[in-house]
C-alpha positions in Angstrom: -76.9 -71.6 -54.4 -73.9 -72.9 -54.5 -72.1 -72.6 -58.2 -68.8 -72.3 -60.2 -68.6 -70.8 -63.6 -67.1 -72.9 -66.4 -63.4 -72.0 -66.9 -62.9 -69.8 -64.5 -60.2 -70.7 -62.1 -57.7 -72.4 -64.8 -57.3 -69.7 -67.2 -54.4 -67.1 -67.4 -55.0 -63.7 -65.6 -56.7 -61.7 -68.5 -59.9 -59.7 -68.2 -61.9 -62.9 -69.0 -60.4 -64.9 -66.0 -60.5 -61.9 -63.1 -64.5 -61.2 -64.9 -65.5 -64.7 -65.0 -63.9 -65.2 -61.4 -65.5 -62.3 -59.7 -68.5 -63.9 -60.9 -68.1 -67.0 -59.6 -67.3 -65.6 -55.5 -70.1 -63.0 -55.9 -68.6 -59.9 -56.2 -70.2 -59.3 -59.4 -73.3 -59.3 -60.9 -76.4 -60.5 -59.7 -78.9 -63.4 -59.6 -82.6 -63.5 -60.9 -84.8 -66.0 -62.0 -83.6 -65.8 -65.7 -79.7 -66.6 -63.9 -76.8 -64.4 -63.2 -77.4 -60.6 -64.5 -74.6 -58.5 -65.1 -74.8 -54.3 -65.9 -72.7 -52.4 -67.3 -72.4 -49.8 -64.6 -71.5 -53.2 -62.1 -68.8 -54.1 -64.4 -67.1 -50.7 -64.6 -67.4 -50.1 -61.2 -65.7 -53.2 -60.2 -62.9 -53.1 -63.1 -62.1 -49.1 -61.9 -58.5 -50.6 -62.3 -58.3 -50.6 -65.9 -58.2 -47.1 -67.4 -58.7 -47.9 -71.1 -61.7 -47.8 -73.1 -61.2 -51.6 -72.7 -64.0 -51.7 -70.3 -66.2 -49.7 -72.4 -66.0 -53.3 -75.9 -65.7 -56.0 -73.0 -69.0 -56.9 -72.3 -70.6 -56.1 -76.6 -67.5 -57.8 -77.2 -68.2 -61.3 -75.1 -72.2 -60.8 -76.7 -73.8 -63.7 -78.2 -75.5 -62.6 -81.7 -79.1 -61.5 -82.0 -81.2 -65.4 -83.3 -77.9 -67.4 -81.5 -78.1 -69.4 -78.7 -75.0 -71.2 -78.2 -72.2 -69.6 -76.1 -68.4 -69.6 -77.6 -65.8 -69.5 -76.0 -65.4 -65.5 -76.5 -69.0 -65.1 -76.8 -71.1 -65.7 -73.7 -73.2 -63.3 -72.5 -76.7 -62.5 -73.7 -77.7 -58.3 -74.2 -81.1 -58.3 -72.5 -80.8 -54.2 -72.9 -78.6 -51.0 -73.2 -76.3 -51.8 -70.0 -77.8 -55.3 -69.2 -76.1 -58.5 -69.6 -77.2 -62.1 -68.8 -74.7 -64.8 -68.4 -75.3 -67.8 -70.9 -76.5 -70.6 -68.2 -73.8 -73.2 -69.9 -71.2 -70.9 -68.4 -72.7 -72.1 -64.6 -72.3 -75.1 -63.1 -74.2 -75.9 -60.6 -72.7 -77.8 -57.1 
């Protein structure tokens, strides 16, 4: 499937940007039928770069709220479980 995330190529080069990117040429997370998951575990592995506890908030951080549905533009992942993310399908954009 080929896809491009919403935002990700025309942003400055914050965590957002390099997380939504590495999304978009598969280097993280992975697909399922409910869309693109993303774990915790994934995401610290990949960001091994940064050394602070930044990695630790980022993805509670970017969390939609329990009874929401609609993403933000800081809020855009779904918590399916401890460590498990799901990427709000409005973020993807299918080619």
């Amino acid at each position: 499937m080929s896809m491009s995330i919403r935002n990700a190529s025309n942003e400055p080069n914050n965590l957002r940007h390099r997380f939504l990117s590495a999304i978009e040429r598969g280097e993280l997370g992975h697909v399922e039928s409910r869309g693109i998951i993303i774990t915790t575990k994934e995401f610290r592995f990949y960001f091994s770069d940064i050394k602070t506890q930044y990695t630790v908030s980022f993805l509670p951080a970017a969390t939609i709220e329990p009874g929401r549905t609609h993403m933000t533009y800081t809020k855009y992942l779904f918590r399916l479980r401890k460590g498990v993310y799901l990427l709000h399908p409005d973020m993807v954009l299918k080619n």
